[in-house]
N, C-alpha and C positions, 0 to 999 in steps of 0.2 A: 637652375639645374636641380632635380633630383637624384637622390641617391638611394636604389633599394637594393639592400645586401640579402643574399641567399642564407636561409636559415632552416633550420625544421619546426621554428615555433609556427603559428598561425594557420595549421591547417586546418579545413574543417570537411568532417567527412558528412558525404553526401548517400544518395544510395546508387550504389554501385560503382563510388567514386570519392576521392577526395581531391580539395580543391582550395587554393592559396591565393588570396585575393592579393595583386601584386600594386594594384592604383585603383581610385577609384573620381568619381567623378570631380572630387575639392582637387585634385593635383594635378589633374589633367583639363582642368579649366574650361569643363563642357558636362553640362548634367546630363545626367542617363549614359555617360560613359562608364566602363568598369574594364579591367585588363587580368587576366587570372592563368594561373598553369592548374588543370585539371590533370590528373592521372588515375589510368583504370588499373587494377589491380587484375593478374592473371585470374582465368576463372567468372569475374567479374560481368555485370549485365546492367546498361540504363537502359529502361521500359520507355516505348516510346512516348513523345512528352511533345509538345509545342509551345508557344510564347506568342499570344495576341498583337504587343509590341512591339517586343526587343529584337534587333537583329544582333547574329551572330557570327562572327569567322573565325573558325578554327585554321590555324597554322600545326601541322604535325611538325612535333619535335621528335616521335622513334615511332616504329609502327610496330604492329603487334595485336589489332583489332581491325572492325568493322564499324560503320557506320547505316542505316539506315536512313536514306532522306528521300522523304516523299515515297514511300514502297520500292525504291530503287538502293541495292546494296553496292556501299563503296567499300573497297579495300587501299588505303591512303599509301601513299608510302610519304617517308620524310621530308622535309617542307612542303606536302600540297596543302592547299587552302581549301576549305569547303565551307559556304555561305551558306548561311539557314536565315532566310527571312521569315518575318513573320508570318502565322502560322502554317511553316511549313512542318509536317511533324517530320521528327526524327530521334534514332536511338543507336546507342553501341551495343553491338554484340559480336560475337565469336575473340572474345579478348585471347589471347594465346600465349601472350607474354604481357609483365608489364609494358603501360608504352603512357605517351604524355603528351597533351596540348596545350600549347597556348592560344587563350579564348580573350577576342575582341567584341567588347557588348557595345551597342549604342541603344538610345532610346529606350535604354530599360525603366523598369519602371517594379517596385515593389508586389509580391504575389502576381506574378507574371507566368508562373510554371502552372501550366496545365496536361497535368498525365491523362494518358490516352488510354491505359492498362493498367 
């Protein structure tokens, strides 16, 4: 069993975003695993971006923004999941309030972000 306690140390800010690595692939006993809560800040914009590799599921935990996948705009509400395979591009915008996810990576793999914009 693991134990990760909620804290404000470890964030690190991304652009348009910051982001709290919660597990990563030593603890979850599968490489190219990683488990993270991202949060966008009101205001706030991720440029569209893709991943050769990695796939990704986001689980909403508050809504508050938008998503871009594939040239198709989503607006989420609380717990939906939206899968981003590899390179499917995608990006946040119209944030409105703060809001926050939790991101499921597999098959990641190091310099895997590729901005579009």
């Amino acid at each position: 069993m693991k134990y990760i306690p909620k804290d404000e140390e470890g964030w690190i800010q991304g652009r348009g975003y910051r982001k709290r690595i919660m597990a990563r692939d030593e603890m979850l006993k599968q490489e190219g695993t990683l488990i993270q809560t991202v949060c966008f800040e009101k205001g706030t914009r991720v440029p569209l971006h893709h991943h050769e590799h990695g796939l990704e599921a986001f689980y909403i935990l508050s809504e508050g923004g938008a998503f871009v996948l594939n040239g198709e705009k989503i607006v989420p509400k609380k717990g939906d999941v939206i899968i981003c395979e590899p390179g499917d591009e995608h990006a946040v915008e119209d944030v409105e309030q703060d809001f926050c996810i939790l991101v499921f990576k597999t098959n990641w793999v190091t310099d895997d972000l590729i901005w579009s914009e």
